[in-house]
N, C-alpha and C positions, 0 to 999 in steps of 0.2 A: 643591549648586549648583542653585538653581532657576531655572528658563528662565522670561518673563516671557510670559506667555499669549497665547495667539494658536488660533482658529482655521484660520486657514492656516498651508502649510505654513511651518515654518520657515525664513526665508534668512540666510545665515550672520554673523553678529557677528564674527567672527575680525579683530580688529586695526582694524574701519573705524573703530573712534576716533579711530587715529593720522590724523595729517596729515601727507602728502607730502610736505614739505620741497626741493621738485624745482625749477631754475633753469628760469628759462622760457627758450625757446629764442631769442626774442627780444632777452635779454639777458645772453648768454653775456659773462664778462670779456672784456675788448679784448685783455688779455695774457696769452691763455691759449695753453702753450705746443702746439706741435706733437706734440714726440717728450718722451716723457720716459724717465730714467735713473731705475730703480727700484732699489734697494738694500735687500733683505728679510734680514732676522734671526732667526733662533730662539734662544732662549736659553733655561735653567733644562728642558729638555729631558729627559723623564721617563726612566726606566733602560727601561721597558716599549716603547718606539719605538726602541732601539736593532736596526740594521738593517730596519727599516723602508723603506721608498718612500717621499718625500716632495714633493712638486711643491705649485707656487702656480697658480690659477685667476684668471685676470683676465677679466673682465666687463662689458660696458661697456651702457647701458641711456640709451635713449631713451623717457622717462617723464615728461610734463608730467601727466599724468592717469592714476593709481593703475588707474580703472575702465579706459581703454581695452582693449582685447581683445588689443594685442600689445605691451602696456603689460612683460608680464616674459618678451620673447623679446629677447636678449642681441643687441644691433646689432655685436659682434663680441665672440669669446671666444679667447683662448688660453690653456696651458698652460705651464707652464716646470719642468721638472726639475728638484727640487736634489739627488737622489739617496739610496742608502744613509745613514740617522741612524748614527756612528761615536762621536761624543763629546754631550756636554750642547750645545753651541752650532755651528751652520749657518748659511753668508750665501748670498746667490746675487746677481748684479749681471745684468741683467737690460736691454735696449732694448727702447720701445715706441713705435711711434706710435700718437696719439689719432686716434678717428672725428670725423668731422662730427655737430654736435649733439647729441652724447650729452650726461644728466645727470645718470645715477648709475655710479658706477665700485666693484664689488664684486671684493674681496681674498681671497681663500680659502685657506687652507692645507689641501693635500686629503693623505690618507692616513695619519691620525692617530684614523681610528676606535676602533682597540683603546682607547683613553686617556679618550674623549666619555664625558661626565661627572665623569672624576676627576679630571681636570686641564685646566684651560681657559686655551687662550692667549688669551684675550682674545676681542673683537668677531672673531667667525668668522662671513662672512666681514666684512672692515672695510671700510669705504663714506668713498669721498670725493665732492665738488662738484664743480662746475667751477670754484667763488669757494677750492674748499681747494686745489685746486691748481696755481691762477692765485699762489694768494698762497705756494707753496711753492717754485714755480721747477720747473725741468727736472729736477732733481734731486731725489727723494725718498726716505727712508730711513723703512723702515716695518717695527719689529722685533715681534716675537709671542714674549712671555714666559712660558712656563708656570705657572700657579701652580696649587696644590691647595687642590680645591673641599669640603676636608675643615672641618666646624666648627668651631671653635676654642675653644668655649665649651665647658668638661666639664660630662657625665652628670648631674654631681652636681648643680651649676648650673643646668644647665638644668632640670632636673627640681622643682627647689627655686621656681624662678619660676612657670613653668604652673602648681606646685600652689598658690602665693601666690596668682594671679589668674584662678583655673577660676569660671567665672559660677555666679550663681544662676539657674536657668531657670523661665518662669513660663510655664505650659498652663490654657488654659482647661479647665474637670476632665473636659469629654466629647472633648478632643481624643485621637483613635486611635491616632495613631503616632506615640510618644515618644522620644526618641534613644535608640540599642542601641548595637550594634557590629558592628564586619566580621570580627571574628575566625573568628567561627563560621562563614565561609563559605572559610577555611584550605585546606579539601581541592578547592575547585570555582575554584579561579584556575585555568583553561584559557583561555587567549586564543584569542578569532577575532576574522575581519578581518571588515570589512561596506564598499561603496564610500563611499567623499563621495561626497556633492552635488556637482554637476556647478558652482555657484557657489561655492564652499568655495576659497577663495583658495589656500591651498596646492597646489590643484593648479597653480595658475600660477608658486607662487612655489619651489618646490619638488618638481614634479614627483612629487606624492603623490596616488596614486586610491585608497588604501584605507585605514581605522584600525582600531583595537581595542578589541574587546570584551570582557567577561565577562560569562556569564550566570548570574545564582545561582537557585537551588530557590527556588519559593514553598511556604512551608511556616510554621505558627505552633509558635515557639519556646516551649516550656514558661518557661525559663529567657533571659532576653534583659538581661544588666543593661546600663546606660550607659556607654561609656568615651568619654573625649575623646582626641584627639589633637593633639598640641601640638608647635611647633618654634621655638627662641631662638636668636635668630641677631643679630650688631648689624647696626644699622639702616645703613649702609652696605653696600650690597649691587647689584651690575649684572647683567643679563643681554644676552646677545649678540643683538643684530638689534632693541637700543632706540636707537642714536642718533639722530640728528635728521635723517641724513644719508639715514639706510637706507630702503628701500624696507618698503612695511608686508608684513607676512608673510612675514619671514625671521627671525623671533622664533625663539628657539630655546631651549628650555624648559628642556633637558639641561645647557644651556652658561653655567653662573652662577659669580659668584667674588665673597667677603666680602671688607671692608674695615674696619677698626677705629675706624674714624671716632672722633669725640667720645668712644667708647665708650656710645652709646647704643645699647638693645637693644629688639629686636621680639618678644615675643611672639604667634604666628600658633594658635587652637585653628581644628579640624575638628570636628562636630559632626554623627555621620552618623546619618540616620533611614533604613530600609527603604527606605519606601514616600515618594512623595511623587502625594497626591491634587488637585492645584491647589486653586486660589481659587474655584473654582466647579463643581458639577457636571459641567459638560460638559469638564474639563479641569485643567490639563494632570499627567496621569499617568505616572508613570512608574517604575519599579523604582529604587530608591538618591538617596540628594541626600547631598547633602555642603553643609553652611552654615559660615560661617564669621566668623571676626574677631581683630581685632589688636591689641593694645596697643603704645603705644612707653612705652617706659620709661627712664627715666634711670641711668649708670652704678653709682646708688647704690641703686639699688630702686623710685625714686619713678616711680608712674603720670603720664603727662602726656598724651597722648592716645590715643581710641579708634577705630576703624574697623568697622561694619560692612556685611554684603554680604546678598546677594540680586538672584534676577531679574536676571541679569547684569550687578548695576550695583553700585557703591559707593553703599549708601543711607545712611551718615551718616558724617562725620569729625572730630570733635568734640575738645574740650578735656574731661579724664574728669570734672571737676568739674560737669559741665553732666548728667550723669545718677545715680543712685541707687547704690553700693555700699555692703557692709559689711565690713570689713576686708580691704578694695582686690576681694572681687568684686564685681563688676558684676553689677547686676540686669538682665536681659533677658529679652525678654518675644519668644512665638513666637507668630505667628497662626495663625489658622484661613483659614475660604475665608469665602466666599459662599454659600447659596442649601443651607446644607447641608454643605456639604464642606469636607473636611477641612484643608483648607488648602497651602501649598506652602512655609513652615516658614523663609518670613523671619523676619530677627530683627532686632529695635527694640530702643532704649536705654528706650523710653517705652511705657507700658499706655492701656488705655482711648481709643484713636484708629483712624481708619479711612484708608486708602488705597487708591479707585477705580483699578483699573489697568486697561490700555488692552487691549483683544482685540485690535487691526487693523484696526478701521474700525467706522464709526459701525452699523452694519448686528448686525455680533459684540458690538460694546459691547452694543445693546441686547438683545442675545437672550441672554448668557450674563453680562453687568453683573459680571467679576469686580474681587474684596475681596478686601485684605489686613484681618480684623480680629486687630487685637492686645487680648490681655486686660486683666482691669483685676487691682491687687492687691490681691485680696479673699477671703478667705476660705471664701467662700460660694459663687463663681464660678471661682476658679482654685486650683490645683494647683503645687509645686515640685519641682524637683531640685536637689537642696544638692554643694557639695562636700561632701570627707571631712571635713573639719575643722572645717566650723561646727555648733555645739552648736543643740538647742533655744533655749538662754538667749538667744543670739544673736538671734532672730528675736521675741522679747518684744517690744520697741517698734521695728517698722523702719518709720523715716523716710520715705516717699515725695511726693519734687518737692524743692525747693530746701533745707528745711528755715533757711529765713535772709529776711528780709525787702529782703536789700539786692541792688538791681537787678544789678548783676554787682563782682568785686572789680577793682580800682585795673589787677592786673597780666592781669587775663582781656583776650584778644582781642574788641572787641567785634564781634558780628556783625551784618551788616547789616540792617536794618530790614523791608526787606523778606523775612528769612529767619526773621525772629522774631515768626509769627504761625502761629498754630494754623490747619489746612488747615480745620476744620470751620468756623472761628468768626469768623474775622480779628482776633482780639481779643490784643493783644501778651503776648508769653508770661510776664513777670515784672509785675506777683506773680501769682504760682502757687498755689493753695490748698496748702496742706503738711498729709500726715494722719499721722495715727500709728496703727500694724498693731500686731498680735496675731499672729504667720503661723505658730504653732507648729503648728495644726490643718492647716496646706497642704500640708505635708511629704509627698510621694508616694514620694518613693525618693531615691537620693543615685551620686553618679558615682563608682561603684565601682574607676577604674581609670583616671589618666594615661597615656597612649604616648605617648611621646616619638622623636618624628618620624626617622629614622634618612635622610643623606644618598644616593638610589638606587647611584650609582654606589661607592660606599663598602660598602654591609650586606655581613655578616660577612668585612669583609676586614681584614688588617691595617695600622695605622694609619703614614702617614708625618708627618704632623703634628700631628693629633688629639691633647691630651695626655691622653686616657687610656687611649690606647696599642692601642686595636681598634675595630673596630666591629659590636660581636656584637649580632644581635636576634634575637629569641626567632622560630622558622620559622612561628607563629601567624598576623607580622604582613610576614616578609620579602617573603614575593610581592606583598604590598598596596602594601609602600614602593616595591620596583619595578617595578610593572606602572603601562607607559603606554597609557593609554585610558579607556572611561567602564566605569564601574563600576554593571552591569546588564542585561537581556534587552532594552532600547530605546535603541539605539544612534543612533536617526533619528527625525524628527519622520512622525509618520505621522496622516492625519486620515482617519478614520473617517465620515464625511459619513450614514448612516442609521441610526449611532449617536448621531449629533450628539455626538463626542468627538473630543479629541485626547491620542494617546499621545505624549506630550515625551521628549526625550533624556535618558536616562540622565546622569548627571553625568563631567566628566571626573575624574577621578585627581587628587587636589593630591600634587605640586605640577607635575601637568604641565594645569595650563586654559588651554588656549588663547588667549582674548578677553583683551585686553589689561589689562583693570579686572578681568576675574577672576582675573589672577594671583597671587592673594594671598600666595604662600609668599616673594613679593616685593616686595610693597606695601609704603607704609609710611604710619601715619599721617602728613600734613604739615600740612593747611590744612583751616577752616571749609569744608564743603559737605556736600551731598545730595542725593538723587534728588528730583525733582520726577514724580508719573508724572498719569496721565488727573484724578485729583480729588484733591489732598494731595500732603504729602509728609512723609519723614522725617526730616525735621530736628528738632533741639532743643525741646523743648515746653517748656525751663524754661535761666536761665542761674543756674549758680550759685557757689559761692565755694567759699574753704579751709574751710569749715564745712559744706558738704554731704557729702562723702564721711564715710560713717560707721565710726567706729573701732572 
């Protein structure tokens, strides 16, 4: 995960994408009641909370404005015992009266720790209106069903898709730090805390002053090969503290649960490099990144669109027909920096483009002017990492840009006009010059090793839905699946002002990041867009049809 450069200090992204959703006080429903009769449910009730404590937490929040200062101190809270867990299902019938001008009302079911992660009763806690429960009446009945947050999709499956659609990776050939892996740091998972930032929302919303870290040896590996990490999951998938209702940062990372939807499936890889040297000289450095992207895919195998990230942002979501693969991988292209360095290891569907990105203010722009450049597919200038499976022959004639003269197909989404111009050129992106490579000479090394993403609160336990019946992972990669925090010795934005540098935060842990658009392990592709940053953007430099993807 690379942080989008800045010489100042960092201030914290955590959730301020969302929007408040908060009733203005102004205009509270006319029929909203006084007292209400609450009637809570637990059911499906895991065997591991028998005898247990179990009590509800009610909440009540006077929040027209997210930033206020006393925006997440509770205008009244109580508690209500339901007692000893004795069987699978628990009610409790419960009198309340409402505050004056509250406008969010948070549901918690508290003492169910042992369980967080493996089994999730849903939106913990659950958030109503004032309009949800004007229109519910005095009476409301709000039951929390356990399910298990175990994947549903077997080993075998999963394993069989990530290795169908592992990228081709393209480096410019003097780029330094090319994807490894985290295994080799097995023995140095020791967690330490470090505080937040005194702006770091969770302290507000959550009562949290401190996270975690790992710090790994600097040290050059003789032996460093590539592995990706990958997790297939269908694309139906919620996590708790996203309603519409909730207040921002009470996201809850731990607390997710699949859904079978359509039966379409997400493909999520991780993509970890050591080092990440920013875009420019002076910046932003730091021990570890983790990059990332996503496929959704159809219940039958077919790609239909891509996602990917960077720089805290979702820098493209595209239709997969609009970029280069060869037998459904995807070619993607890693930049460099600026001014010399090394880069900060975004990843583009697209070569040979540049993306000015913003320091912080016109002062930083001009003194440290950092670049995303992405390479072009050439021979003579860049470098690959293949999966296991493609041959040299493969790489004889690969197709690069639309490969088809026709402005977009019949059934493609068209995208807006304004999204379909080259950041350098203004020049509309179809027709595309279409070339044809030679790439067997680029060949650098090959992705020696899928991992397959193991659920945290599941590694090596035994399965109750899972059907392949455990959930064993090799101890190489256990503490990696479950250790939450950032992964590396810079944990904090730190600016070095007679270095003229800054050391950027280490990366969080997928699948526990924080920022809302960086949650990838539950993103999903949906819709046309892009990052737009200081000069360019990442969007689409070509649209193309059922004839671009190459077979």
């Amino acid at each position: 995960m690379t942080n989008t450069f800045s010489l100042l200090p960092s201030t914290l992204l955590l959730f301020t994408i969302l929007t408040c959703k908060s009733a203005s006080l102004n205009n509270l429903p006319v029929n909203l009641p006084t007292n209400i009769t609450f009637q809570f449910k637990l059911s499906a009730i895991p065997k591991e909370l028998n005898g247990e404590s179990i009590s509800f937490l009610l909440q009540f929040y006077k929040c027209d404005k997210p930033t206020a200062n006393d925006c997440y101190i509770p205008i009244l809270e109580n508690s209500y015992d339901l007692g000893k867990i004795k069987s699978n299902a628990a009610s409790l019938k419960i009198n309340q009266t409402l505050p004056k001008d509250w406008t969010h009302l948070a549901i918690k079911v508290q003492g169910i720790d042992i369980v967080h992660g493996k089994f999730s009763p849903g939106h913990n806690p659950f958030w109503y209106s004032p309009s949800d429960i004007a229109t519910l009446g005095a009476i409301v009945t709000k039951e929390f069903r356990f399910v298990s947050q175990e994947n549903r999709i077997p080993n075998r499956i999963q394993e069989e898709i990530a290795k169908k659609f592992a990228p081709i990776l393209v480096f410019h050939k003097d780029k330094k730090h090319l994807p490894s892996n985290i295994e080799k740091y097995a023995e140095h998972f020791v967690s330490k805390e470090y505080p937040l930032p005194e702006k770091d929302l969770r302290r507000k919303s959550k009562g949290q002053t401190t996270w975690n870290y790992v710090e790994f040896p600097e040290q050059t590996y003789k032996e460093n090969p590539t592995h990706l990490y990958a997790h297939v999951r269908y694309a139906e998938t919620s996590v708790s503290g996203t309603q519409k209702e909730a207040l921002p940062g009470f996201r809850d990372d731990a607390n997710y649960w699949y859904e079978v939807g359509n039966g379409d499936m997400v493909v999520s890889y991780w993509i970890w490099y050591d080092w990440n040297e920013g875009p420019t000289k002076f910046g932003n450095i730091h021990q570890g990144d983790l990059e990332s992207y996503a496929i959704l895919i159809s219940k039958e195998g077919k790609p239909k669109r891509i996602l990917l990230t960077g720089h805290n942002h979702i820098l493209l979501d595209t239709d997969f027909r609009n970029l280069n693969s060869i037998k459904n991988h995807p070619i993607l292209y890693v930049a460099k920096g600026n001014m010399g360095a090394d880069g900060g290891n975004p990843t583009s569907a697209y070569g040979s483009y540049t993306v000015k990105l913003n320091a912080g203010n016109f002062l930083f722009n001009y003194i440290s002017d950092p670049w995303d450049v992405f390479p072009s597919f050439d021979p003579k200038e860049s470098v690959l990492i293949l999966p296991s499976d493609l041959s040299e022959k493969d790489l004889t004639a690969v197709t690069i840009g639309p490969g088809t003269t026709i402005q977009k197909s019949q059934s493609q989404t068209v995208i807006p006009k304004e999204k379909m111009e080259t950041p350098a050129t203004g020049v509309e992106i179809n027709p595309f010059p279409t070339q044809i490579v030679d790439a067997r000479s680029m060949i650098k090394q090959r992705i020696e090793k899928i991992v397959i993403w193991e659920e945290p609160g599941w590694v090596n336990q035994k399965a109750v839905m899972d059907p392949d019946g455990h959930h064993k992972v090799d101890k190489s990669v256990a503490s990696f699946f479950q250790f939450q925090g950032r992964l590396g010795k810079h944990p904090r934005t730190v600016l070095k002002t007679s270095e003229l540098k800054q050391f950027g935060e280490s990366p969080e842990n997928a699948p526990f990041k924080t920022n809302i658009e960086q949650h990838f392990t539950f993103e999903r592709p949906r819709f046309e867009r892009n990052h737009t940053d200081r000069e360019g953007n990442y969007g689409p430099k070509f649209l193309g049809s059922d004839a671009t993807p190459q077979k």
